[in-house]
C-alpha positions as CSV (number, residue, x, y, z in Angstrom):
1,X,48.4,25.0,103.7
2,X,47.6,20.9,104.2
3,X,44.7,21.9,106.2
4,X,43.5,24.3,103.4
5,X,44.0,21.4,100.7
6,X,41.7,19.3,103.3
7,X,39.2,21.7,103.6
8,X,38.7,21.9,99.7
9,X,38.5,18.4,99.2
10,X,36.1,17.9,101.6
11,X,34.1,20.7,99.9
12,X,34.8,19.2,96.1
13,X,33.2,15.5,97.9
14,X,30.5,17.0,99.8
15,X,28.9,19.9,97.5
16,X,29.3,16.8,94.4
17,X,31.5,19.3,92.0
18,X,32.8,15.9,91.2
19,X,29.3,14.4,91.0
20,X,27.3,9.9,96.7
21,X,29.8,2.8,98.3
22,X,27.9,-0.4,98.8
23,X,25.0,-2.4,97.4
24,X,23.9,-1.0,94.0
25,X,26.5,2.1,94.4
26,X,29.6,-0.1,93.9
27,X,30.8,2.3,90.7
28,X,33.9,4.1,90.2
29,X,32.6,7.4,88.5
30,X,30.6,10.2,90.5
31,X,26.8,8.7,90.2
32,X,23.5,10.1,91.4
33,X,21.2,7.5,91.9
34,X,17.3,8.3,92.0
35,X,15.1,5.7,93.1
36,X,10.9,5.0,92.6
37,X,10.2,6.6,95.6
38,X,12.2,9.5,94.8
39,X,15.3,9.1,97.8
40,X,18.7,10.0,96.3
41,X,21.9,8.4,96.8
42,X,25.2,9.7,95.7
43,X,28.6,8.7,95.1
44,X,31.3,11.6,94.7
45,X,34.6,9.4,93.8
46,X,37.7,11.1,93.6
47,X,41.4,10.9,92.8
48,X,43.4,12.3,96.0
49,X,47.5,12.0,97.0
50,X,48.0,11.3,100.4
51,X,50.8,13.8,100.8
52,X,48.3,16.3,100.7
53,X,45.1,15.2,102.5
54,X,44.6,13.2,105.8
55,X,41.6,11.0,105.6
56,X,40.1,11.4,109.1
57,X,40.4,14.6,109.3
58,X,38.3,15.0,105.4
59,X,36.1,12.3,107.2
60,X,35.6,14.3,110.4
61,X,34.8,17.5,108.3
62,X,32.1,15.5,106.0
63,X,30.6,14.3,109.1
64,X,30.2,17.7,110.9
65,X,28.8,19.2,107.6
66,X,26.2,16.6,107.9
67,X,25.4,17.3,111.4
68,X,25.4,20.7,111.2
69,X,22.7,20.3,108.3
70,X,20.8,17.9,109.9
71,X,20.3,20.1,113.1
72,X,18.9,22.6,110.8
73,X,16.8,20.8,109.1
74,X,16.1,17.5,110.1
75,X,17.3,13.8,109.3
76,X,16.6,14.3,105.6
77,X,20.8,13.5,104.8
78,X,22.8,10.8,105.8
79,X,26.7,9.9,105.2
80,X,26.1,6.3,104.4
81,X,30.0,5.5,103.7
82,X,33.2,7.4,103.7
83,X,35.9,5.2,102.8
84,X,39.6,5.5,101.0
85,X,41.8,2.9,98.7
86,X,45.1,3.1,96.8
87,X,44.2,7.0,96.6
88,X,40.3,6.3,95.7
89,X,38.2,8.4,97.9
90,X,34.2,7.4,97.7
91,X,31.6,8.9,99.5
92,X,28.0,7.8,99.7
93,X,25.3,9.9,100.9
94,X,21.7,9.5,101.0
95,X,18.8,11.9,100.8
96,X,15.2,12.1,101.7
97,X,14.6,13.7,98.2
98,X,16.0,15.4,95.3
99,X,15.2,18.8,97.6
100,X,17.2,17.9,99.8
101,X,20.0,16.9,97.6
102,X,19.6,20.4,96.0
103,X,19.9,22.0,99.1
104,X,22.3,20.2,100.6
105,X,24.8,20.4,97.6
106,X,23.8,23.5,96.3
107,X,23.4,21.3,92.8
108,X,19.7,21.3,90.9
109,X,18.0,18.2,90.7
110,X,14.7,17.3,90.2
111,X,12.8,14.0,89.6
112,X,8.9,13.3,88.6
113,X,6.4,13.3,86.3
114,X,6.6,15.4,83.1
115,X,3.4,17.6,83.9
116,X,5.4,17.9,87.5
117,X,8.1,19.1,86.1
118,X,6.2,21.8,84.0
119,X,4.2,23.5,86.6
120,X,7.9,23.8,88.4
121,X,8.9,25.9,85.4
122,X,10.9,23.9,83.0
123,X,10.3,24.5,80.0
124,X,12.2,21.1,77.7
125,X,13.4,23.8,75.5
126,X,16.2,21.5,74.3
127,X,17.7,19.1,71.8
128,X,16.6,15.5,72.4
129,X,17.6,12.2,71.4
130,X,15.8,9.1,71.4
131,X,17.5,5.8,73.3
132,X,18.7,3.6,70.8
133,X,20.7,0.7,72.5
134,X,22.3,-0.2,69.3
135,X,24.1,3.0,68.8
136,X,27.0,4.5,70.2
137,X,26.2,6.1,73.3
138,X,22.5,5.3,73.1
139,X,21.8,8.1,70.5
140,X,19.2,7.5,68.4
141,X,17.0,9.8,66.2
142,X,16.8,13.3,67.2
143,X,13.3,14.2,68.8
144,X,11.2,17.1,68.9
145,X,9.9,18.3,72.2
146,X,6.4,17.3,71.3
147,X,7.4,13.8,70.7
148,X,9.3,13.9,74.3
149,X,6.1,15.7,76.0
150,X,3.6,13.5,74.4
151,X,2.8,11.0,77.0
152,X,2.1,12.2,80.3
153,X,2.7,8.8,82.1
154,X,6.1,9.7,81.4
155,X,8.7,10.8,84.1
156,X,11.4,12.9,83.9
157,X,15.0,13.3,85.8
158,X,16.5,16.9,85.3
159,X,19.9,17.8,86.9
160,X,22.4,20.4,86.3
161,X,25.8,18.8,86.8
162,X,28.1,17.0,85.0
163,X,27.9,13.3,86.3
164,X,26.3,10.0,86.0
165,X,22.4,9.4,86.8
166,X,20.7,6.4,87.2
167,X,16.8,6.4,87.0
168,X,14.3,4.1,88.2
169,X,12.9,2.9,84.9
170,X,14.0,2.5,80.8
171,X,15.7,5.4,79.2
172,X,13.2,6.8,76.6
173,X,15.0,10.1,75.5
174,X,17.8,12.3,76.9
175,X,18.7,16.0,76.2
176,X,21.3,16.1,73.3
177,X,24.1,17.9,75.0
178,X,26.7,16.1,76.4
179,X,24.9,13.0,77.3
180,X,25.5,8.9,76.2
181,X,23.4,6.4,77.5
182,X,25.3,3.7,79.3
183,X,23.0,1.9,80.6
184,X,18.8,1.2,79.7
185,X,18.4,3.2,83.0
186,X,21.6,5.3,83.0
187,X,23.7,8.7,82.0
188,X,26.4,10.0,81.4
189,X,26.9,13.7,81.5
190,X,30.8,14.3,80.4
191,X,30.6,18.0,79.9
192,X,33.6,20.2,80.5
193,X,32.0,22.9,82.4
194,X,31.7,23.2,86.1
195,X,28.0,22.1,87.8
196,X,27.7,26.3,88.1
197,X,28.6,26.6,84.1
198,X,27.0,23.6,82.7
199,X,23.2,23.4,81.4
200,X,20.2,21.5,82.6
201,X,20.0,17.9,81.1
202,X,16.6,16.0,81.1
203,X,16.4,12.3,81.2
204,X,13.0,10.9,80.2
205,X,12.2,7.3,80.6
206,X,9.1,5.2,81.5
């Protein structure tokens, strides 16, 4: 039964259902980070009782995962940081790209321009705000998808989980659902859903 329990945290850290600890990372809520070049890092925190888990054995099954991906298909992930305090567990991964972040976690991310973003298939077909960082939670005005789409210098995050994202520029608009602005370059996504269940949310900034 403990090794079960083990099993399915590792899982709930690895595959970022919870959605990977140093430098910019130090946060204490699950946090995709995408930066300029578009490399991923993330940081799946979560609440765990030691009378149920065993640390190096979760730490020993994240690290196999890895290597068992990597073998298949190259050194495009990386467990940066596994580490555990007063019940905290945080690991930090690191990816080549938002593929391999997808494919890794099973989660859909993508990061790039808006015209990028179109010829993959998505569509906007949402409710947008504008980023207003006198409001609560960032919301501004509510914005068409024409004013969204208007500039094609724009880029575009879009990720289909509920967690923190921090982008590598200014916040310009975010998808209505579920989102707050906490930051001028970061999300929140505090749906109640699972990642399977929950919707895509776009993040456009400049």
């Amino acid at each position: 039964m403990k090794k079960m329990i083990i099993t399915v945290l590792a899982v709930l850290l690895c595959v970022g259902l919870l959605c990977g600890c140093g430098k910019k990372t130090n946060v204490d809520t699950s946090t995709v980070f995408i930066d300029k070049k578009g490399k991923v890092t993330s940081v799946d925190v979560e609440d765990l009782d030691k009378e149920y888990y065993d640390s190096e054995e979760l730490e020993s099954y994240i690290t196999e995962r890895v290597a068992d991906y990597t073998e298949e298909n190259g050194d495009t992930v990386e467990k940066a940081s596994f580490q555990v305090e007063e019940e905290i567990a945080k690991l930090q991964m690191e990816y080549d790209s938002c593929e391999a972040y997808t494919d890794f976690n099973g989660i859909e991310l993508f990061c790039g321009t808006i015209v990028a973003a179109q010829a993959e298939g998505y569509d906007f077909e949402t409710e947008f705000y504008s980023v207003d960082d006198e409001a609560e939670g960032g919301r501004g005005q509510s914005s068409t998808k024409e004013e969204v789409l208007e500039d094609d210098d724009r880029k575009v995050a879009i990720i289909k989980a509920n967690i923190d994202v921090q982008v590598p520029g200014k916040v310009l608009f975010v998808s209505a659902q579920d989102t707050a602005v906490v930051g001028k370059n970061k999300v929140s996504i505090t749906g109640e859903e699972t990642s399977e269940e929950t919707g895509l949310t776009y993040i456009i900034y400049k």
